[in-house]
N, C-alpha and C positions, 0 to 999 in steps of 0.2 A: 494077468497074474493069478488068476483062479486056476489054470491049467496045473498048478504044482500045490498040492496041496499044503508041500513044506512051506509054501509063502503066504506070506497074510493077503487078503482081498482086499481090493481099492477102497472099498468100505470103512473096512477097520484099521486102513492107513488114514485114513479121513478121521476116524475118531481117534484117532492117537492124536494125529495133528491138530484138532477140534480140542482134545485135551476132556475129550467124551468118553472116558473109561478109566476103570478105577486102578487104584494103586498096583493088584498083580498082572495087570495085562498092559499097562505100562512098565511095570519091567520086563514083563517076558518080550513086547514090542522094542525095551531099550536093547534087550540080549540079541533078536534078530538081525538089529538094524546096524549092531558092530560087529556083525556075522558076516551079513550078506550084502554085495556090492546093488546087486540088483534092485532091493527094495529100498535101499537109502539112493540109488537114483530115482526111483519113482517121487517119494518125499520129498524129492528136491525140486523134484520139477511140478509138484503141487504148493510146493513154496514158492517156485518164479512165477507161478499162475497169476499166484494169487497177489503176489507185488505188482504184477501187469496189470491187473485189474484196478486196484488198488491205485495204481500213475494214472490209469484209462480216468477212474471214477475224479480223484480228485484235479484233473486237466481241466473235466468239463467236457471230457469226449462220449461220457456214456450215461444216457438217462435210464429210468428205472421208475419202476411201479416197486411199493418198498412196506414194509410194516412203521409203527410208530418205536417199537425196537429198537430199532436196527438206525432212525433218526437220533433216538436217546444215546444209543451210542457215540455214535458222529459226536454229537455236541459235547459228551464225557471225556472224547478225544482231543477235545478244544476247536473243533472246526467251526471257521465261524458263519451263522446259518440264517438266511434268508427267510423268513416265512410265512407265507399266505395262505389267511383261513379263509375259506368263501363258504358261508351259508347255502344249505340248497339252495340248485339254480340262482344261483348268485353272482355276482362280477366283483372285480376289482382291479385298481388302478395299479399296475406294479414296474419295479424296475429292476437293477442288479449294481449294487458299486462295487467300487473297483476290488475292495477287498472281501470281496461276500467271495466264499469257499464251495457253498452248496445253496443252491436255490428248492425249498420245498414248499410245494402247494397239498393242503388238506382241502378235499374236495367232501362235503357233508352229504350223505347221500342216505335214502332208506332203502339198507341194505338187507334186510334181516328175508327170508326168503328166497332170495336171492343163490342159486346155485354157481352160474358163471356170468364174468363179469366184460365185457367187452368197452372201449374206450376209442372216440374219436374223434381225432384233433382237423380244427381247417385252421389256416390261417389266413388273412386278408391279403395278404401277401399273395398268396397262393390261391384265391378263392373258386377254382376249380377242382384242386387236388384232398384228399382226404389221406388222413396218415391214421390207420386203424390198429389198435392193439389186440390182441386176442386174447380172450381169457387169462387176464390179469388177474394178480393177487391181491385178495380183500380179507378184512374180517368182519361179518356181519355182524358182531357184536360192536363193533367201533363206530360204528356206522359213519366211517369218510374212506376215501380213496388216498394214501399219499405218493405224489406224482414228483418226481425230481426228474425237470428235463437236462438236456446235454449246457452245461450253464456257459459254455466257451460257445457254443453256436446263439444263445438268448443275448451275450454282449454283443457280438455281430451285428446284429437284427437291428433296423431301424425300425419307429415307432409302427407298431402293427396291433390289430386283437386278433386272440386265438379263443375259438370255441370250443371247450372239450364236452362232449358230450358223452355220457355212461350208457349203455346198453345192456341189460337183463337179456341172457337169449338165454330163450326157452323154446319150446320143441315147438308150438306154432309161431316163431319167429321174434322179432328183437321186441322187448318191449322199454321205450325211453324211463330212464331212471332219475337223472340230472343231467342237468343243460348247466355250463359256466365259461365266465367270459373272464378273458385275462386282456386285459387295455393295457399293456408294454411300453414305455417312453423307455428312450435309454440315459444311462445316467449324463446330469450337464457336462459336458466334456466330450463323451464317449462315442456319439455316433453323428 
């Protein structure tokens, strides 16, 4: 959409829709957008994106590394939210019922220092496999990690533990941050 000057960039179709700009450039974007076929298809189809994501997230089909944000919202939206706080290198005993919406784990971590953050999961289950994240999002001032895995594949799951471990990587190589253990039973009923 940059090729035409006369159209707005996917950017500033992002912050209309974002609702990220002020009063004159949402009308000049309202005047566009009952102009031109072309950019009110773009907008549309960053509105099915984002409903797709949006079914993806609350299915349970998609996990995420997340701000504590962006969880405050979820629960302002009424979703109703599972939650486990684990002290550094710390465990806990967890499960999922039937009407929990989102599963999030805050991981306590000493983050401050810290430029990129790497995360890696085993499961017992699995205890040869390693499921590694890269350069996940953090705030070192928060100092925890919040981890929402895919909560329709943790119902599945018979009782297992999963070790997530944090990784600092820095130029001569990974240095351990936190170690945490999630001990999983599934709910009476469920598995």
């Amino acid at each position: 959409m940059n090729a035409n000057p006369s159209h707005p960039s996917l950017d500033a179709l992002l912050d209309y829709w974002l609702d990220d700009i002020d009063a004159a450039a949402v009308d000049a974007m309202d005047e566009h957008l009952m102009r031109c076929d072309a950019c009110g298809q773009v907008l549309d189809g960053l509105v099915t994106l984002r409903d797709g994501v949006r079914e993806a997230f609350r299915a349970g089909a998609v996990s995420a590394v997340t701000t504590s944000a962006f969880v405050q919202r979820l629960v302002g939206q009424g979703l109703k939210i599972r939650e486990y706080r684990l002290p550094f290198n710390g465990s806990v005993n967890c499960t999922v019922a039937p009407e929990d919406e989102l599963l999030v784990s805050r991981l306590e971590a000493p983050l401050l220092g810290v430029e990129r953050l790497d995360a890696v999961a085993q499961l017992s289950t699995e205890p040869d496999v390693q499921h590694r994240l890269e350069d996940i999002p953090f705030d070192p001032q928060s100092g925890e990690v919040l981890y929402l895995p895919r909560l329709a594949e943790v119902r599945r799951m018979p009782a297992h533990t999963m070790q997530v471990t944090l990784l600092a990587v820095e130029p001569g190589g990974n240095r351990e941050v936190g170690r945490y253990t999630f001990c999983h039973r599934p709910w009476p009923g469920q598995g």
